[in-house]
C-alpha positions as CSV (number, residue, x, y, z in Angstrom):
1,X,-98.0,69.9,-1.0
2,X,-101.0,69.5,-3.0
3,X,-104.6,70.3,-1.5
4,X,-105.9,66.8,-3.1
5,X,-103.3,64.8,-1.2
6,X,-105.3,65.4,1.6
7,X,-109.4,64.5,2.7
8,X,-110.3,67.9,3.5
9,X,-113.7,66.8,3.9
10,X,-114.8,66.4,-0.1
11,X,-116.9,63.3,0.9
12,X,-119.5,65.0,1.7
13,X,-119.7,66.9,-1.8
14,X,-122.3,66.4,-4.3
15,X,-119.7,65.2,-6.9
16,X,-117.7,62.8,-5.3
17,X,-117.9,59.6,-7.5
18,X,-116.5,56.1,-6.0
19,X,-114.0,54.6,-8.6
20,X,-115.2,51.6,-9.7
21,X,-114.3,49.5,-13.0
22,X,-117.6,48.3,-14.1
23,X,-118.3,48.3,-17.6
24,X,-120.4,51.0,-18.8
25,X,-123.9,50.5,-19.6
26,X,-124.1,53.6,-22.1
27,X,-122.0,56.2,-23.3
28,X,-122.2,59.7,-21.2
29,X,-122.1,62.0,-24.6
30,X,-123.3,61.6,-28.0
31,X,-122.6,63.6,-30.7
32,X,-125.1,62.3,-34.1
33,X,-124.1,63.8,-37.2
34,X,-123.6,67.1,-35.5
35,X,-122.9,70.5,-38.4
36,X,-123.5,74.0,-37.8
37,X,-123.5,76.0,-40.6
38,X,-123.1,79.7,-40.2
39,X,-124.8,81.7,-43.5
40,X,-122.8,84.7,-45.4
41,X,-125.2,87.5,-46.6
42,X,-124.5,90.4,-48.8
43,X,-126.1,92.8,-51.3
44,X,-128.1,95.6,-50.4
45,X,-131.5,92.9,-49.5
46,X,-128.6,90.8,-47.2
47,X,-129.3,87.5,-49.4
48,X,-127.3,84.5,-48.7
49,X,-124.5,84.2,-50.7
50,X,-122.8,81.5,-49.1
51,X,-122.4,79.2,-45.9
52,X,-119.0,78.2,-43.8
53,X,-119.3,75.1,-42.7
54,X,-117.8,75.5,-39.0
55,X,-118.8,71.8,-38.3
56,X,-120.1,69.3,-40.7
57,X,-121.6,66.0,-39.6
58,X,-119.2,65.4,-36.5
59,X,-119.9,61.8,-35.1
60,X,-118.7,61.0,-31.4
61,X,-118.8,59.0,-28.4
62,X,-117.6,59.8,-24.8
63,X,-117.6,57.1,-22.1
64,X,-117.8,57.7,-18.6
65,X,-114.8,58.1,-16.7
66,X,-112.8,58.5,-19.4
67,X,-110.7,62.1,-21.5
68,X,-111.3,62.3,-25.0
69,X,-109.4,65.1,-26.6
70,X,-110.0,66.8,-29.7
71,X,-107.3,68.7,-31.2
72,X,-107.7,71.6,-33.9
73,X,-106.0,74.9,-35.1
74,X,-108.1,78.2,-35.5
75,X,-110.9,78.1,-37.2
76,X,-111.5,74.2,-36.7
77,X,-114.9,74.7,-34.6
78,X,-113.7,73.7,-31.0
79,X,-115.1,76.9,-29.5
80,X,-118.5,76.0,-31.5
81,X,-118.9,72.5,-30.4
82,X,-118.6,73.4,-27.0
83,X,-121.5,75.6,-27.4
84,X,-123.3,73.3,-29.3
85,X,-122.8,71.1,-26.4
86,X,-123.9,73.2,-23.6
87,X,-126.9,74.5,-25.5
88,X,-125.6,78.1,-26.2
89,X,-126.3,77.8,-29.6
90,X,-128.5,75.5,-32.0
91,X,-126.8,73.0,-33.9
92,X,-127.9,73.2,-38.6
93,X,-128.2,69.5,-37.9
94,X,-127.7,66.8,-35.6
95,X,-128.1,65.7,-31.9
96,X,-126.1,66.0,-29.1
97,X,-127.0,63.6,-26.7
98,X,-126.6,63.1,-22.9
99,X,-126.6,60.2,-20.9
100,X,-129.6,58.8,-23.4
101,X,-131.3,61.9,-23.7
102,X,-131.2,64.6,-26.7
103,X,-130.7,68.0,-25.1
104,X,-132.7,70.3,-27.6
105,X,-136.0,68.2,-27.2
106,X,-135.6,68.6,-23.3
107,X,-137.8,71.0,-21.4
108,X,-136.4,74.4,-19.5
109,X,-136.3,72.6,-16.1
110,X,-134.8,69.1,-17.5
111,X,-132.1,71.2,-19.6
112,X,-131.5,73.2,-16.4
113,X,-131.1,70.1,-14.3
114,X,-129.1,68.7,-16.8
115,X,-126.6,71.0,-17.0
116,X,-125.9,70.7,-13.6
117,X,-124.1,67.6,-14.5
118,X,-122.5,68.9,-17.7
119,X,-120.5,71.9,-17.5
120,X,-117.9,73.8,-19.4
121,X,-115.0,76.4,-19.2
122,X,-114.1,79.3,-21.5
123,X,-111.0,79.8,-22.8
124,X,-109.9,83.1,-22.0
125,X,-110.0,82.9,-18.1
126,X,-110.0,86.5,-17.6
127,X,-112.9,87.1,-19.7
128,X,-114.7,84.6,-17.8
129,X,-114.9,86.1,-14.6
130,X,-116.8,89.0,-13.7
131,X,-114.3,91.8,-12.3
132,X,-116.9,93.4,-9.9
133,X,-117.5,90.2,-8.4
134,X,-115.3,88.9,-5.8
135,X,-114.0,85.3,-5.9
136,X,-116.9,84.2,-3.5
137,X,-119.4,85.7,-5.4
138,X,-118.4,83.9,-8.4
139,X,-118.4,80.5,-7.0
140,X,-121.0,80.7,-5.0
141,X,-123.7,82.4,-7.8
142,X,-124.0,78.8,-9.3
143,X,-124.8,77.2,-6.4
144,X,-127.3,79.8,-5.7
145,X,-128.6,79.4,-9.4
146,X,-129.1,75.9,-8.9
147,X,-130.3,76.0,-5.2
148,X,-127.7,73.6,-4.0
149,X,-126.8,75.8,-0.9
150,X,-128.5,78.4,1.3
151,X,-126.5,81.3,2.8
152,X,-125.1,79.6,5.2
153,X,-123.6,76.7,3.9
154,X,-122.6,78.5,0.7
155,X,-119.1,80.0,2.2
156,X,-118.2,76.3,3.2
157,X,-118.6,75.1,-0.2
158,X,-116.8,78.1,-1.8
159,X,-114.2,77.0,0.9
160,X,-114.3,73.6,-0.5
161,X,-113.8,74.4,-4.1
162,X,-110.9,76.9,-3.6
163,X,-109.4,74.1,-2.0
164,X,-110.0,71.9,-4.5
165,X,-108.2,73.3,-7.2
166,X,-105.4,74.4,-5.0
167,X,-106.1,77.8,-3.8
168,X,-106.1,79.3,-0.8
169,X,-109.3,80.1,1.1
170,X,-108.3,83.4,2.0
171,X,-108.6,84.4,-1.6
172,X,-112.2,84.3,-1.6
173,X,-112.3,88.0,-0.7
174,X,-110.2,88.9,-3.9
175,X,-111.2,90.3,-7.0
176,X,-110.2,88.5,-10.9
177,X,-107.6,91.4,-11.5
178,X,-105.4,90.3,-8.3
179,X,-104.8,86.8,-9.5
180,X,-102.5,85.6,-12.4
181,X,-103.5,83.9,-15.7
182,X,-102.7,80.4,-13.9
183,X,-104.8,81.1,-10.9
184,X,-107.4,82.4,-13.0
185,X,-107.9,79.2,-14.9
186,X,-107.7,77.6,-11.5
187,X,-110.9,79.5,-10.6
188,X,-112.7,79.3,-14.0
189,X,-112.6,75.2,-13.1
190,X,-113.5,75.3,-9.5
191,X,-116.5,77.5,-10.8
192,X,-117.3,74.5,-13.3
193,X,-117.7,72.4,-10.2
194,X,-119.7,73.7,-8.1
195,X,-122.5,71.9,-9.5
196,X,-121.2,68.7,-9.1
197,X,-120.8,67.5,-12.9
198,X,-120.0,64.5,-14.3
199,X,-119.2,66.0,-17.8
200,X,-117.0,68.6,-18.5
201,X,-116.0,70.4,-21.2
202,X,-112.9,72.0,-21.2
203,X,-112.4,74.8,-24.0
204,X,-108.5,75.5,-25.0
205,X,-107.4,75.7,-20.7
206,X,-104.1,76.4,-22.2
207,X,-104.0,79.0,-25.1
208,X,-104.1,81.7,-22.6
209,X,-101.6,80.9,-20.5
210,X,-98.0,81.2,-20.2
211,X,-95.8,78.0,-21.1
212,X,-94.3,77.5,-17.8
213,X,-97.5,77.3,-16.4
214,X,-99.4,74.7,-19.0
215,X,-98.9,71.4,-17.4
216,X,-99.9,72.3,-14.1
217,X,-102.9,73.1,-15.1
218,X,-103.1,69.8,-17.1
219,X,-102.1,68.0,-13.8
220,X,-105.0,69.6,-12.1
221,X,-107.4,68.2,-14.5
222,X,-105.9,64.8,-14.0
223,X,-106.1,64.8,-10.4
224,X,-109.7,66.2,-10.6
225,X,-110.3,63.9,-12.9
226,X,-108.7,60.7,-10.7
227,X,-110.5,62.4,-7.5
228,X,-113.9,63.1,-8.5
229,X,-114.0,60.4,-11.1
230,X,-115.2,63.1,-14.1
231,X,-115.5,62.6,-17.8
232,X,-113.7,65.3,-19.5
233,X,-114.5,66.5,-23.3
234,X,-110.8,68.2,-23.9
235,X,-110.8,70.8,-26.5
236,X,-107.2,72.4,-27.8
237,X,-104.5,73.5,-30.1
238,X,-101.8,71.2,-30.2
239,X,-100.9,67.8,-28.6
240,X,-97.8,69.4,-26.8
241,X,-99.3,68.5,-23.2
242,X,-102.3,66.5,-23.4
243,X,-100.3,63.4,-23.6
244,X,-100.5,61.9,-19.9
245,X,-104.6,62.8,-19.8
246,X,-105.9,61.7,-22.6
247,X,-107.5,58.1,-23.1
248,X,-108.4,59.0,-26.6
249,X,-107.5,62.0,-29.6
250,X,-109.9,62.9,-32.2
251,X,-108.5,65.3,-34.8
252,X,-110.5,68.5,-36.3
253,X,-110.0,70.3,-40.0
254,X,-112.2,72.7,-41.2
255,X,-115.2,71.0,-39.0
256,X,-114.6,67.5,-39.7
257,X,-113.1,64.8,-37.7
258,X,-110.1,63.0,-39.6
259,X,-108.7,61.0,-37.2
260,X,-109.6,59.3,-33.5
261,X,-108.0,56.8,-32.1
262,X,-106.6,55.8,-28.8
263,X,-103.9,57.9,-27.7
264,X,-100.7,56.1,-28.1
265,X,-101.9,55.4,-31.6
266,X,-102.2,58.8,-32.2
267,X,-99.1,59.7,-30.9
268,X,-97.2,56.9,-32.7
269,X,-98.5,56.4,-35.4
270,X,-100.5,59.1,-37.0
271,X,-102.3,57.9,-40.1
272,X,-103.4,61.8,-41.2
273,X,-101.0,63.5,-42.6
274,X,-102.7,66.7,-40.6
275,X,-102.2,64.4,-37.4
276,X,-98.5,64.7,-38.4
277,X,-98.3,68.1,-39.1
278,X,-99.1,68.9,-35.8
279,X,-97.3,66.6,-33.9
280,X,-93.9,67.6,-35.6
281,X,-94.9,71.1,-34.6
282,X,-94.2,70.8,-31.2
283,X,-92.2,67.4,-31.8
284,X,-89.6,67.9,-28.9
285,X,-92.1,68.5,-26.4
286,X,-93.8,65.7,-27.6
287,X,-91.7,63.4,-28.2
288,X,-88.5,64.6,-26.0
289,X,-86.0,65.6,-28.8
290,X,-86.8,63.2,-30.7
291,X,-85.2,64.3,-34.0
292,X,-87.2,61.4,-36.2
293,X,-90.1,63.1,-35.8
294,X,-89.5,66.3,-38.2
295,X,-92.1,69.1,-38.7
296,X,-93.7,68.1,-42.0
297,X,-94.1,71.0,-44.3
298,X,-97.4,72.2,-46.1
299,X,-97.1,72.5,-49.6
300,X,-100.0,75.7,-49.7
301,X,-101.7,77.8,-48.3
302,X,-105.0,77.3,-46.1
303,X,-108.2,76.5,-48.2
304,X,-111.0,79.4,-47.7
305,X,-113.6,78.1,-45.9
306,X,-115.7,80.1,-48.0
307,X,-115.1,78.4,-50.9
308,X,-113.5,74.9,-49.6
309,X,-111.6,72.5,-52.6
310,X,-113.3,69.8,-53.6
311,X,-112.8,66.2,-52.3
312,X,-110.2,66.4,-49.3
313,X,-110.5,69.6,-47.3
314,X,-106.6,69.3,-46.6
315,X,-105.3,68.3,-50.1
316,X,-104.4,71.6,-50.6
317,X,-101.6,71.7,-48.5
318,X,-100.8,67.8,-48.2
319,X,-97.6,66.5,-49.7
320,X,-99.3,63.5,-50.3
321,X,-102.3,64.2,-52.1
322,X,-103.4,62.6,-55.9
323,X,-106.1,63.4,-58.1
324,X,-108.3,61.0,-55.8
325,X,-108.1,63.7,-53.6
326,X,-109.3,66.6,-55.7
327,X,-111.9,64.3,-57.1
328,X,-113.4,62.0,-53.9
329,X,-114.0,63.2,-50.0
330,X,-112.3,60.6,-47.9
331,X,-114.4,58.8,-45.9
332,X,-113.7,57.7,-42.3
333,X,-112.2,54.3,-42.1
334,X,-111.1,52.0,-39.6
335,X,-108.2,51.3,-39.6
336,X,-107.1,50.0,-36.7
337,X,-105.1,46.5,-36.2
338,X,-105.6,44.0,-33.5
339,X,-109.7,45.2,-32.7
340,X,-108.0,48.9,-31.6
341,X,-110.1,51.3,-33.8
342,X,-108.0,53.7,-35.6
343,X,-110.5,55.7,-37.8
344,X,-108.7,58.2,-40.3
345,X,-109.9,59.9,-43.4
346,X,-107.4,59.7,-46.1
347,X,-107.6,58.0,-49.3
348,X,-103.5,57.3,-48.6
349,X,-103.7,56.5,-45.1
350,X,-102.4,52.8,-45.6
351,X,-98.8,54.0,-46.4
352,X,-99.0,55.1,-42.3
353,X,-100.7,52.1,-41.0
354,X,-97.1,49.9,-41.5
């Protein structure tokens, strides 16, 4: 039986959020024309000679209480929005904005304090862990960071979060190397909560991890989600499990957003033909067998993103593209029906919308 069926004291925890359904006053994260640009230099005086555009002018909204999940193969800038997010790296241009307040103009103590309410994980679970430190250690060092508990209630709380994500408390006295890639991620989350956040932002929890052990880790989320009543920023490869958390599914290429929309509109009708593509690549997962839903194939071969084509980053391995494509960048468009937003950007996304 699960560890959150139970009250194992957790109202007494910093993060514990009463469910409520009042309308939000503002939205918890903003993201304003966000692009980082990382320069390519060469030559013998290491000029700049180019730029990759790992983001490029990403606009979003996250509400409170609610999963927004943004999908992306390699190289689509997941990984760098997250640090973007979190302040581990400065954006080319833009803002990121939490709770009404722009974290690079804050101060060091009211970015310290705010990040106590926005938190992320890595990836690669493993990595994320120090291996000299026991479990313990590792919990407990952001609590001590952030003075939210004093030797002696620290062991309690480390208690508490083991518990939490369904762990046993005798594994406190364990080192990273003893647990497996599931439990791992377990820990790289309950680490993420120590400090009581009400964002977080979840980088990839499943690449890592074998396929048998995915959706539990997805169902975790949920139920920490349900429990603590977080807002969770949801960053992965494919759609093949994110179904039954998500609220809403933004798509990345190349650093741009293409598609967002409300997750059964997503999932049913896709008005990017990238949105498609990966949806038929894991299609009976998605979609249980269905065999309408057929892996759509690519008619190229990746654009550098170096040297991207002109007009529609994707038209390069669309079936569908025109010479409107080569010559004009789509533009974001709503196209949603019945006051649902469904924002896509394809000069051809009209033949989907029916």
């Amino acid at each position: 039986m699960h560890f959150l069926e139970h009250d194992m004291g957790l109202s007494r925890y910093p993060y514990e959020v009463p469910n409520t359904n009042e309308q939000p006053v503002k939205p918890l994260l903003e993201l304003r024309q966000l692009s980082k640009h990382f320069p390519i230099r060469g030559g013998v005086f290491q000029r700049q000679v180019g730029v990759i555009k790992m983001l490029d002018r990403l606009n979003l909204v996250v509400r409170p209480g609610e999963t927004v999940t943004l999908v992306g193969g390699h190289g689509a800038g997941k990984t760098t929005l997250a640090r973007l997010i979190m302040q581990l790296a400065a954006p080319t241009s833009g803002q990121v904005v939490f709770d009404g307040e722009a974290l690079a103009q804050m101060g060091r103590v009211s970015l310290r304090l705010a990040r106590q309410q926005l938190q992320m994980t890595l990836q690669d679970p493993y990595a994320a862990l120090n291996p000299k430190m026991m479990v313990s250690e590792i919990l407990a060092e952001p609590l001590r960071i952030h003075k939210l508990a004093d030797g002696r209630s620290q062991k309690g709380r480390v208690t508490e979060l083991l518990q939490l994500v369904g762990l046993n408390p005798y594994f406190a006295g364990r080192y990273p190397h003893e647990f497996s890639g599931g439990q791992r991620q377990r820990l790289n989350i309950a680490r993420a909560l120590a400090t009581g956040p009400r964002l977080l932002v979840v980088d990839d929890p499943l690449v890592a991890l074998d396929t048998a052990v995915r959706p539990q880790i997805i169902s975790l989320l949920a139920e920490l989600k349900q429990r603590l009543g977080l807002t969770l920023l949801l960053l992965v490869s494919d759609l093949t499990h994110v179904r039954v958390i998500s609220d809403r599914v933004g798509v990345l290429y190349m650093g741009e957003l293409v598609e967002l929309a409300a997750t059964e509109q997503v999932y049913e009708r896709p008005l990017h033909p990238y949105t498609q593509f990966i949806l038929g690549q894991s299609a009976s997962a998605v979609y249980g067998g269905d065999d309408r839903r057929q892996p759509m194939k690519l008619t190229g071969p990746a654009p550098d993103p170096v040297n991207p084509p002109s007009g529609c980053r994707f038209r390069t391995q669309c079936p569908y593209a025109t010479d409107v494509c080569r010559d004009e960048i789509p533009p974001l468009r709503d196209l949603g029906q019945r006051g649902n937003p469904h924002l896509a950007a394809c000069h051809h996304a009209e033949r989907f919308a029916d």
